[in-house]
C-alpha positions in Angstrom: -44.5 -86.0 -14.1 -47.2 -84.8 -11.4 -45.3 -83.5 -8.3 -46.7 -82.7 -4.8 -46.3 -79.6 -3.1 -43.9 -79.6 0.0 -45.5 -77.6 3.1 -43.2 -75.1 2.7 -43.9 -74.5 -0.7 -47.8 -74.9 -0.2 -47.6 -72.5 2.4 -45.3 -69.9 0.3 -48.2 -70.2 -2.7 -51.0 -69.8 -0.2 -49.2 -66.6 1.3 -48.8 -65.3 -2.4 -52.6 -65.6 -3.0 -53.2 -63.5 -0.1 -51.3 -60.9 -1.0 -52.4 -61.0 -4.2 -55.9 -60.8 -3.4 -55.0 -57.9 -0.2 -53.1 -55.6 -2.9 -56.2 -56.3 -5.7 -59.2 -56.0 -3.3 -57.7 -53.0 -1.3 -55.8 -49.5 -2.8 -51.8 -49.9 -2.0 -51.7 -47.2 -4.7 -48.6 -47.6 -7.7 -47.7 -51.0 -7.9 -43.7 -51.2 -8.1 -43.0 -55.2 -7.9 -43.7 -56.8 -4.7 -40.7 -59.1 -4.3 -43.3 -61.7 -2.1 -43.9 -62.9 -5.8 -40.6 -63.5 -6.4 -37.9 -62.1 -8.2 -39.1 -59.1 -10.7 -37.1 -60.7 -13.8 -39.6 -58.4 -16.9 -41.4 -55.0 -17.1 -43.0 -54.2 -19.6 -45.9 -51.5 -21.0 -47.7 -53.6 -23.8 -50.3 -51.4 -24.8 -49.3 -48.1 -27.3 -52.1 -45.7 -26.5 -52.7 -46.4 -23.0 -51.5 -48.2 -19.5 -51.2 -51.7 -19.0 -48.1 -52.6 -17.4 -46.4 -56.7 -16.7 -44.8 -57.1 -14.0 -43.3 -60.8 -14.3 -41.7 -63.0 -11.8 -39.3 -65.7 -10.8 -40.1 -67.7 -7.6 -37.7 -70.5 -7.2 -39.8 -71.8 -4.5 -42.9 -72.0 -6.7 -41.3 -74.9 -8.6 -41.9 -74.4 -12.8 -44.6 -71.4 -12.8 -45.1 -67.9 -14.6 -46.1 -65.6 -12.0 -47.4 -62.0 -13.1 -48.9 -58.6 -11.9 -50.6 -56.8 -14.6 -51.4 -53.0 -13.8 -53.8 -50.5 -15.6 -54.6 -46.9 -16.1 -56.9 -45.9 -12.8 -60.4 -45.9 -13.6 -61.3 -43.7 -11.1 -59.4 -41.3 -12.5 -61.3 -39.9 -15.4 -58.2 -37.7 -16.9 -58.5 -37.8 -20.8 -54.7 -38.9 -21.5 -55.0 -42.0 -20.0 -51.3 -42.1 -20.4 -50.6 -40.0 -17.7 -53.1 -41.5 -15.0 -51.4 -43.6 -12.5 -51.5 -47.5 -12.9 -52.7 -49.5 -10.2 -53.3 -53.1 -9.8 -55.3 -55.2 -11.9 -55.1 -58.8 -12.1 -52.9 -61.3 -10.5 -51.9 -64.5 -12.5 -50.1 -67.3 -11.4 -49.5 -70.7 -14.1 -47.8 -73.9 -13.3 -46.2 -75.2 -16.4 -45.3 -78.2 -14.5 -48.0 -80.2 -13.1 -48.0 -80.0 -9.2 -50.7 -81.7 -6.6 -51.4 -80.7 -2.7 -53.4 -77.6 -2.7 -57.0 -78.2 -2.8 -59.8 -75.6 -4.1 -61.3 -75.3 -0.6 -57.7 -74.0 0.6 -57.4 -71.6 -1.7 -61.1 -70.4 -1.2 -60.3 -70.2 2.3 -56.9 -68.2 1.7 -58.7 -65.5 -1.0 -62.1 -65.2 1.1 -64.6 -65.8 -2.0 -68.1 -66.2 -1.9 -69.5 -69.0 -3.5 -70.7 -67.7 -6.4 -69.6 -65.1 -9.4 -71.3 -62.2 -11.1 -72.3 -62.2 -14.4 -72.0 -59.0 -17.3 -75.5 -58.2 -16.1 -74.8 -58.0 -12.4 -76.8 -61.1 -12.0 -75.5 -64.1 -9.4 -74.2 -67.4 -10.8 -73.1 -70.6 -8.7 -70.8 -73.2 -10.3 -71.3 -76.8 -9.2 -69.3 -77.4 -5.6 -67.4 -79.4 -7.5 -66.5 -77.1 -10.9 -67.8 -77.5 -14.4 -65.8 -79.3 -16.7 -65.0 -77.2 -19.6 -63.4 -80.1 -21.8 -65.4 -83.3 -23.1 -63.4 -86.0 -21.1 -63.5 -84.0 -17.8 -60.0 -83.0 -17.9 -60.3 -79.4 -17.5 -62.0 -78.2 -14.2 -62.9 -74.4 -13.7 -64.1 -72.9 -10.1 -65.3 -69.3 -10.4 -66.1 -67.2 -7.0 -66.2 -63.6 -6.5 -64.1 -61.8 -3.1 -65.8 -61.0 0.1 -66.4 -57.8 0.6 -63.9 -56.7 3.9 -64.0 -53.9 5.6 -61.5 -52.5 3.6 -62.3 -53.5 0.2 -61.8 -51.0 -2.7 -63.0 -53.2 -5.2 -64.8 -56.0 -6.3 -62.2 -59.1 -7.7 -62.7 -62.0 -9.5 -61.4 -65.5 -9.0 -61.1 -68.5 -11.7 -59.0 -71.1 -10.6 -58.4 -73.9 -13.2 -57.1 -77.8 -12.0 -56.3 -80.5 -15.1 -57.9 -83.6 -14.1 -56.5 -86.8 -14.5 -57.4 -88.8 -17.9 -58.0 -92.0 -18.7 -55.2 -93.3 -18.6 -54.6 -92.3 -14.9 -54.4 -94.5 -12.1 -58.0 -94.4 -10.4 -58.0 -91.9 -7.7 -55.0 -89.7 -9.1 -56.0 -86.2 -7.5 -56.3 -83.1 -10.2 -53.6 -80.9 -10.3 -53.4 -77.0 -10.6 -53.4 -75.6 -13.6 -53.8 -71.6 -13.2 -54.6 -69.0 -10.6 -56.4 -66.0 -12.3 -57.4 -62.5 -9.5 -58.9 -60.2 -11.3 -60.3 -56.6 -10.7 -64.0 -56.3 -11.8 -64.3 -52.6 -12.9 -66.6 -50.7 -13.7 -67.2 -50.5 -17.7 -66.2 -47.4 -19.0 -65.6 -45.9 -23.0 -64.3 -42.4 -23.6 -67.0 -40.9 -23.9 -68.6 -42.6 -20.8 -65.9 -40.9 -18.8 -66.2 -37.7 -20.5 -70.0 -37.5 -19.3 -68.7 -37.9 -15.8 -65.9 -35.5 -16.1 -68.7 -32.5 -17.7 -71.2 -33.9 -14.5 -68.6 -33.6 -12.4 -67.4 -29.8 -13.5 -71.4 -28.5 -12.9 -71.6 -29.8 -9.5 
């Protein structure tokens, strides 16, 4: 059963994006569990030889959704025991398990700042359709893909791919999509070991 978003809980979700997108474009530094996702209900590391941390959350104003914080071993820091480099922020998910109507794409691109268009592996610009491509062969699956303005305080460069479920045929003409997934992610720099060992030696003869 599709349900629409109260105001309250419309505004709540648009105020999570936001900070969201502030702690993941900006540098807060160690990420500890902000409780304006919710209730910090798991934590856990699930990676052996290196950081990458889940922070997940209960928000009993967010009706039916998996809300998590997923935090990595700093790539800026080019330490060789990647276990004992700080974590810091790296992508931001939030899923609605229920379906739930009343936030539209342009609201949330107007909440995360995006540009309207996303960078591809080679660094190139791509621009989705205004209205999404549809990933599935009936049109049910709708994906929006943008890249964050760049702020005056920006760190880094994030990622946005917002998913909505589109009605199917059997849907009353008119039935407005719903959200499926909210996905914030850092775009990093590509790095191997041995990349980052080049910049440590380059770094030691300067």
């Amino acid at each position: 059963m599709v349900r629409n978003l109260t105001q309250s809980e419309k505004t709540l979700l648009l105020g999570m994006l936001a900070e969201a997108m502030k702690t993941l474009r900006e540098d807060p530094g160690e990420f500890k569990g902000d409780r304006v996702f919710g209730d910090l209900i798991y934590r856990r590391n699930r990676c052996q030889h290196e950081i990458c941390e889940i922070f997940t959350f209960e928000n009993q104003s967010i009706p039916e959704s998996n809300i998590w914080m997923e935090t990595r071993d700093d790539p800026l820091d080019l330490s060789e025991d990647r276990l004992k480099v700080a974590a810091v922020p790296y992508e931001f998910v939030a899923r609605f398990v229920s379906p739930v109507t009343g936030v539209s794409i342009d609201e949330i691109k107007q909440t995360l700042q995006v540009e309207d268009y996303w960078i591809g592996g080679g660094g190139e610009k791509n621009v989705f359709p205004k209205n999404g491509i549809q990933l599935s062969p009936t049109g049910t699956v709708i994906s929006f893909r943008y890249r964050a303005k760049e702020t005056s305080r920006s760190r880094f460069p994030v990622d946005v791919v917002v998913t909505y479920l589109g009605p199917s045929r059997d849907e009353s003409p008119g039935t407005e999509p719903w959200i499926d997934s909210i996905y914030l992610t850092r775009a990093y720099p590509y790095l191997t070991p041995e990349m980052r060992k080049k910049k440590r030696e380059e770094a030691q003869h300067k």
